[in-house]
N, C-alpha and C positions, 0 to 999 in steps of 0.2 A: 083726205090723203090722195095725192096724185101719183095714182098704179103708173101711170105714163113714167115719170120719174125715176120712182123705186124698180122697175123693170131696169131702164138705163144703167143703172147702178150695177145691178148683177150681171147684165149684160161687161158690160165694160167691167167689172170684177173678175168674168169668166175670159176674157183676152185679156187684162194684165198675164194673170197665172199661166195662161197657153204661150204667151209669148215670156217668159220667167222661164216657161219650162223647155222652151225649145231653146234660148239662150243657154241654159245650163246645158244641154244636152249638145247644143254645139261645140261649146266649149269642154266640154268632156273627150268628143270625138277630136280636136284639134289637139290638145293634149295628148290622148293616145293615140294619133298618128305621128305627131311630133319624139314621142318618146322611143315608138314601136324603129320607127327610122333610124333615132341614135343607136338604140341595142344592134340594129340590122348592119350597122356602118362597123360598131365594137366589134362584132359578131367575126366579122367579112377580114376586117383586119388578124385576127386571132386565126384563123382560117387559111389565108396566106402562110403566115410563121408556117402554121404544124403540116400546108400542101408541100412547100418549101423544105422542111427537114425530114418528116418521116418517109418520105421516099428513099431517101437517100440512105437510109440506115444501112451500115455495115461497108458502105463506097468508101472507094479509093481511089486516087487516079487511074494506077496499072493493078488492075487486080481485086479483089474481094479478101478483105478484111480477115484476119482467122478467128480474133476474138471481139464478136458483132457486140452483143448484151453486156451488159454489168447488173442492172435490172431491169424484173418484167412486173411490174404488178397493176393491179386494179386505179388507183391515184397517181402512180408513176412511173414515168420509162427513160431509160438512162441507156445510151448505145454511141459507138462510135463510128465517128464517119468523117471524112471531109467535105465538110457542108460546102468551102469555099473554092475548091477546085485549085486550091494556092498550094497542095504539097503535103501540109501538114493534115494531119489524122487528130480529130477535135473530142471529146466525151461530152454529148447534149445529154441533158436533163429535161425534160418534162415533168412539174411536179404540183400536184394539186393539195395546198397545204388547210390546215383546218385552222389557218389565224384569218380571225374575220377582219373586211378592210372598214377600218379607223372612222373613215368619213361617211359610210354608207347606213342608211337607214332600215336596209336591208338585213333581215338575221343571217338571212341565208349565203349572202355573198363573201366570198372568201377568196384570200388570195392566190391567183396561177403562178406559176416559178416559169420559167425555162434560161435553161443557163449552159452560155456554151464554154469548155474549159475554165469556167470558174466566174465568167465573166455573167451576172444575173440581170436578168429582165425582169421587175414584177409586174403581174397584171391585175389591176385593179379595178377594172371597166364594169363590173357584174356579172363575172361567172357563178353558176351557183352549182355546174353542175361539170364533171372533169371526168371519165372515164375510159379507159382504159380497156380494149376485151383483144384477147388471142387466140389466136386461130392453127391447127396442124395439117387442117384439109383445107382446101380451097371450096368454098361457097359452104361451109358447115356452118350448122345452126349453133353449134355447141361448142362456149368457147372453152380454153384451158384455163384451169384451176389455177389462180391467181393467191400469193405470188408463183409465179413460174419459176422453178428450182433450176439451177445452175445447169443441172443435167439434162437440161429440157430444153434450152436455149435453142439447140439447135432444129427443135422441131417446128418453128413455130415461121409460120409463111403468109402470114398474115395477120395487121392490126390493125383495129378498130379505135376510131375518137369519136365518143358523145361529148357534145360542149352545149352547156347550155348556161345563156344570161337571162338575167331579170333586172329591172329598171331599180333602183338605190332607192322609191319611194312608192308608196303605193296611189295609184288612182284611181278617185272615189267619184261615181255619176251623182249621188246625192249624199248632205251633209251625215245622213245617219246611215251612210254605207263603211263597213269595214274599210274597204277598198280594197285593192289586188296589184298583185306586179305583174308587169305586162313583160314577157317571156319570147326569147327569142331561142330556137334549138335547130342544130346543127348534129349529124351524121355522115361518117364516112369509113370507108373500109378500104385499106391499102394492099399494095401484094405487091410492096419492094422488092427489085431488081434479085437485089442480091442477099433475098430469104430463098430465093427458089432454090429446091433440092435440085443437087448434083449440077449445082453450077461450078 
């Protein structure tokens, strides 16, 4: 038997599989870079919309709104405003519904609403996550009790949006991995113009 040989063999057995495994391991990481970017891009876009409207809640051209709210709750916020600075006084919807989107491989993804006077947007990109929190103080840890009752409308000086997406598939580093969806999340806390007391 030639040891010389059978050594080569293992040898060059043990770089196939090192080089298999870095292959897969790059392609792993190209994948979840490539993915992590799209969620970030969904993300950034959806982020715009709600910097663009929720400030604005309760505006008007000359003056501040008498009735801001219609609803406050945890999945969704419904107020008046004019968004487009054209006159007219609009009723925005934000609303985070429990119908999963059709094409998505994802359990968890469901579809966003936001709908200005009637006119609907759906968001379908991989939201998995839509929340809502209200605020009476300025910088409190502790929001208001959702839904927020008619009579309360007018306490509230502050709202919070948690959004969070996940990618429609999951990516697996090796064949007998579960795999995971790669997670994009977003926070912000607003303190629109025209919530502040005794404006």
């Amino acid at each position: 038997m030639n040891y010389g040989i059978l050594i080569s063999y293992i040898i060059a057995g043990f770089l196939m599989l090192t080089i298999l495994s870095v292959t897969q391991n790059v392609n792993y990481s190209n994948q979840e870079v490539s993915t992590t970017l799209t969620k970030s891009s969904h993300s950034k876009a959806i982020e715009d919309m709600i910097i663009h409207d929720i400030p604005k809640i309760g505006y008007q051209e000359k003056g501040i709104l008498s009735n801001i709210f219609v609803k406050a709750d945890s999945t969704e916020i419904s107020f008046y405003s004019n968004l487009d600075d054209a006159g007219n006084v609009e009723l925005v919807t934000w609303k985070y519904t429990d119908a999963p989107v059709t094409n998505s491989k994802n359990p968890n993804d469901e579809i966003l609403v936001r709908t200005v006077d009637g006119d609907k947007t759906e968001i379908t990109v991989g939201v998995t996550k839509f929340r809502i929190n209200y605020y009476d103080s300025y910088g409190s840890d502790i929001p208001m009790t959702t839904p927020v009752s008619s009579s309360d409308f007018s306490k509230i000086v502050q709202v919070e949006i948690e959004l969070e997406l996940q990618s429609n598939y999951t990516l697996s580093q090796r064949n007998t991995d579960s795999g995971r969806y790669t997670k994009t999340y977003w926070k912000k806390r607003f303190s629109p113009v025209n919530l502040r007391p005794n404006n």
